[in-house]
C-alpha positions, 0 to 999 in steps of 0.5 A, spaced: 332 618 602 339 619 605 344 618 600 350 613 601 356 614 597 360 607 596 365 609 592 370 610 595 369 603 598 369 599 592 375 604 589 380 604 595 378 595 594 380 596 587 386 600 587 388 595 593 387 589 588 391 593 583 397 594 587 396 587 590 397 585 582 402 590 580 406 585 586 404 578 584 406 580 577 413 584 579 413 578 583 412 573 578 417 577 573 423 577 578 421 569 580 421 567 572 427 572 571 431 568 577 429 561 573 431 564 566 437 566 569 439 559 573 438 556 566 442 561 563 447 560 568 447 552 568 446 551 560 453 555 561 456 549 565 453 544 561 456 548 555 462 549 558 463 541 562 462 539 554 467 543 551 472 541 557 470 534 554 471 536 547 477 538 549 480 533 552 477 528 547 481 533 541 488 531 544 486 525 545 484 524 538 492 528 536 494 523 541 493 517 537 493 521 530 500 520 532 500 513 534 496 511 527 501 515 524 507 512 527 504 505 526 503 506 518 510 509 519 512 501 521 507 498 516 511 501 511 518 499 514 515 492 514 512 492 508 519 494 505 523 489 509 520 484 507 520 486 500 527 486 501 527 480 504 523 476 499 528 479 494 533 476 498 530 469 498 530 469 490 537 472 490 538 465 494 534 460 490 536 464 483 543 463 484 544 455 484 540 457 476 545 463 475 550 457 475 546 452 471 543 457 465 551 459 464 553 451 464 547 450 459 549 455 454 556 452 453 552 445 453 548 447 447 553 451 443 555 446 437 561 447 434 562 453 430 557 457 434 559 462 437 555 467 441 557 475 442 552 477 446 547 475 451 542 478 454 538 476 461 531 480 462 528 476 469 526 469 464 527 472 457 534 471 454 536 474 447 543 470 444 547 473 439 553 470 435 556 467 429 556 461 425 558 458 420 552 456 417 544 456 418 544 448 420 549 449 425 544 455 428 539 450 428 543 444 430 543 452 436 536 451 436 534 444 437 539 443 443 535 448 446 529 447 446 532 439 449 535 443 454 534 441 461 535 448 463 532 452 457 526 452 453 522 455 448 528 458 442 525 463 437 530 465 431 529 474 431 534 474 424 540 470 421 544 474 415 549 471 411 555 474 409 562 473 407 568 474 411 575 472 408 572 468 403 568 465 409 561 465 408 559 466 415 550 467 419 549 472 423 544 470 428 540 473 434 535 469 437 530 469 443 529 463 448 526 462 456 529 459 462 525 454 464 523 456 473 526 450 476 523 448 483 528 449 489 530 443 492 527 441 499 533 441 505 533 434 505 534 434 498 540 438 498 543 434 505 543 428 501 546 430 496 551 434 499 553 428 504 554 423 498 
C-alpha cells in the first residue's frame, strides 16, 4: 500500500486559519480601540460643553448674588426709612399731647404743691416736689387721677421735714399719660375753621 502524507495539508490550513485569526482579532483589537477612543474623545466633549455650561451658570449665579445683595441693601434702607418715618409720624401725633400733658401738670397742681423735678419716660412719668402737707399731695393725687390727660398716680415716698420752723412733704410719685387717639382731619378742620 502506498503511503499518503496529508500533513502538510491540514498544517498549512490550520496555519492559514491562524493567521486569518491573528487578523480578525488584531482587526477587532484596533476596531474596539478606535470605539473606545471615539467614546473617550466624545465624553470629553460632553465633559467639557458641561463644564462651559457650568461656568457660565457660575457667573450667572455671581451675577445675581450681586443683585440679591443689592436688593437686601434696598430692603434694609427701606425697612430704616420707614422706621424712621413711623418715628416721624409719632413725633407729629405725640406733639399736640406734649402740650396737653404740660398744661395738665399746671392744672392739677394744688396750691401749695410745687414739683422740682419731672421725668417722662415713653407714658411713665415720676413728679418730685414740695408740699405743704400730706392732704395737699393727696388733694395731688386725686387731680390726677381725674385728669383728662393723666392717669393712674402712685405715691413712691413722702417725708416730712421742718423748713424755717415750716413743716413741709417731700414727695415723689409716679403716674401715666393716658394715649389719647388722634383726631381725624375732618375733626381738626372744623375746629380750626370755627
Amino acid at each position: 500500500m502506498a503511503k499518503i502524507n496529508l500533513l502538510p495539508w491540514r498544517e498549512e490550513l490550520r496555519k492559514q486559519k491562524q493567521r486569518e485569526f491573528i487578523i480578525s482579532a488584531g482587526g477587532g483589537a484596533v476596531v474596539a480601540a478606535l470605539i473606545v477612543l471615539l467614546a473617550h474623545f466624545h465624553i470629553d466633549g460632553l465633559i467639557d460643553n458641561q463644564n462651559q455650561r457650568n461656568a457660565f451658570l457660575q457667573v450667572q449665579i455671581e451675577v445675581l448674588d450681586q443683585r440679591i445683595g443689592r436688593i437686601k441693601e434696598l430692603e434694609k434702607m427701606k425697612a430704616d426709612l420707614l422706621a424712621r418715618m413711623n418715628v416721624i409720624q409719632e413725633l407729629q401725633r405725640s406733639r399736640p399731647e406734649s402740650v396737653h400733658l404740660m398744661d395738665e401738670l399746671v392744672r392739677t397742681l394744688p396750691d401749695g404743691v410745687y414739683l422740682k423735678t419731672f421725668t417722662q419716660k415713653d407714658r411713665s412719668l415720676e413728679m418730685g416736689g414740695v408740699a405743704q402737707s400730706n392732704a395737699r399731695v393727696s388733694d395731688y393725687m386725686r387731680n390726677i387721677d381725674a385728669s383728662e390727660w393723666l392717669t393712674a398716680p402712685r405715691l413712691d415716698q413722702i417725708q416730712t421735714t421742718e423748713v424755717n420752723r415750716t413743716r413741709v412733704a417731700n414727695f415723689s410719685l409716679r403716674g401715666n399719660q393716658k394715649a389719647h387717639k388722634p383726631q381725624s382731619d375732618e375733626t381738626s378742620q372744623k375746629e380750626g375753621g370755627s
